[in-house]
C-alpha beads as a LAMMPS data file, in Angstrom:
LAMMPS data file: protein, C-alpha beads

59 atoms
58 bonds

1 atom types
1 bond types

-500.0 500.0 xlo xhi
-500.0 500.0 ylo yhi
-500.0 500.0 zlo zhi

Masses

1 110.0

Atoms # bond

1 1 1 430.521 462.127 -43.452
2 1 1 427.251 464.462 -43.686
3 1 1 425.118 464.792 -41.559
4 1 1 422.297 462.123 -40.941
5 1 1 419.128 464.060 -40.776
6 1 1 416.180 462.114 -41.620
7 1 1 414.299 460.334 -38.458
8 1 1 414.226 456.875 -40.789
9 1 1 417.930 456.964 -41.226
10 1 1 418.646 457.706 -37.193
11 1 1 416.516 454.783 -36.396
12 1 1 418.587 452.046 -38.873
13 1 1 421.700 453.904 -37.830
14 1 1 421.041 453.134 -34.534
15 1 1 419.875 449.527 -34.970
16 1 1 423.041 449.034 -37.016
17 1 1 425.374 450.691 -33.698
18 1 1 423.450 448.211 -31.671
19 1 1 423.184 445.513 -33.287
20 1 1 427.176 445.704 -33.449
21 1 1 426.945 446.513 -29.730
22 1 1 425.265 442.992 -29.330
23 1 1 427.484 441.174 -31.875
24 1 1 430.578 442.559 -29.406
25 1 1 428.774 441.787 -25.912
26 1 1 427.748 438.292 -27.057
27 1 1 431.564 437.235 -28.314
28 1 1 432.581 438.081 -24.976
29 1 1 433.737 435.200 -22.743
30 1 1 432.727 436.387 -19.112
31 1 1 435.687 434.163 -18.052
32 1 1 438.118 435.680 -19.822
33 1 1 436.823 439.479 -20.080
34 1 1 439.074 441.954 -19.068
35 1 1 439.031 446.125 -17.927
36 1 1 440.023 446.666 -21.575
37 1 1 436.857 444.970 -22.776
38 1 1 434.621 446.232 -20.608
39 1 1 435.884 449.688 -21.446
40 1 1 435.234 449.385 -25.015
41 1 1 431.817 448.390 -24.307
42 1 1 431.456 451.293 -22.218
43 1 1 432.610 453.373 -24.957
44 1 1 430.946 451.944 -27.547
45 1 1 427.647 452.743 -25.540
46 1 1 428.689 456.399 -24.748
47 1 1 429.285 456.759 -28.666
48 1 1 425.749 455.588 -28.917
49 1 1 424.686 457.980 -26.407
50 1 1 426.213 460.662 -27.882
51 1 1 424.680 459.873 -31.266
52 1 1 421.046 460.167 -29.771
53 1 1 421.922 463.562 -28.325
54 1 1 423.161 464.738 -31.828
55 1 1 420.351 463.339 -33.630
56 1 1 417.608 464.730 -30.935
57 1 1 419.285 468.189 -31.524
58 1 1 418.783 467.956 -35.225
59 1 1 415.173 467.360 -34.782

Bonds

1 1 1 2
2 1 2 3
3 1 3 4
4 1 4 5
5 1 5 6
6 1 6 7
7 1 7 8
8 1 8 9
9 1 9 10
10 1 10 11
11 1 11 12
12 1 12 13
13 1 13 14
14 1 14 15
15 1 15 16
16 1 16 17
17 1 17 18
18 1 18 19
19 1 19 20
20 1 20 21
21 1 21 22
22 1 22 23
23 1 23 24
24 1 24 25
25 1 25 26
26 1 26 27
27 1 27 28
28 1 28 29
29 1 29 30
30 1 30 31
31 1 31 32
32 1 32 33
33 1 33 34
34 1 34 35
35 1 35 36
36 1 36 37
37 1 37 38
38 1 38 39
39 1 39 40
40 1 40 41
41 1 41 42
42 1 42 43
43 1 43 44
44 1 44 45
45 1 45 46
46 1 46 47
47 1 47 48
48 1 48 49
49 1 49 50
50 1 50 51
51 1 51 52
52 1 52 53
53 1 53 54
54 1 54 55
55 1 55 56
56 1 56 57
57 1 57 58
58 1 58 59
């Protein structure tokens, strides 16, 4: 996958990770959530960390 460099394309990258971010958190049943789902979110929010650092360098 190249690079995303354009500040337009971060933004709806970003949107898009969240928005999948949301999807995921909002599915969960608070009942029945487990460690391995909270992980996932975790990680799914560190991946979305990461991508802001990467994209912030680029700029």
């Amino acid at each position: 996958m190249k690079p995303i460099n354009d500040k337009e394309t971060q933004v709806v990258y970003l949107k898009e990770r969240l928005n999948i971010f949301m999807e995921v958190l909002d599915s969960i049943d608070p009942e029945e959530t487990d460690v391995e789902d909270i992980d996932r979110l975790i990680g799914m929010i560190d991946d979305i960390e990461l991508k802001c650092e990467q994209f912030r360098n680029r700029g």
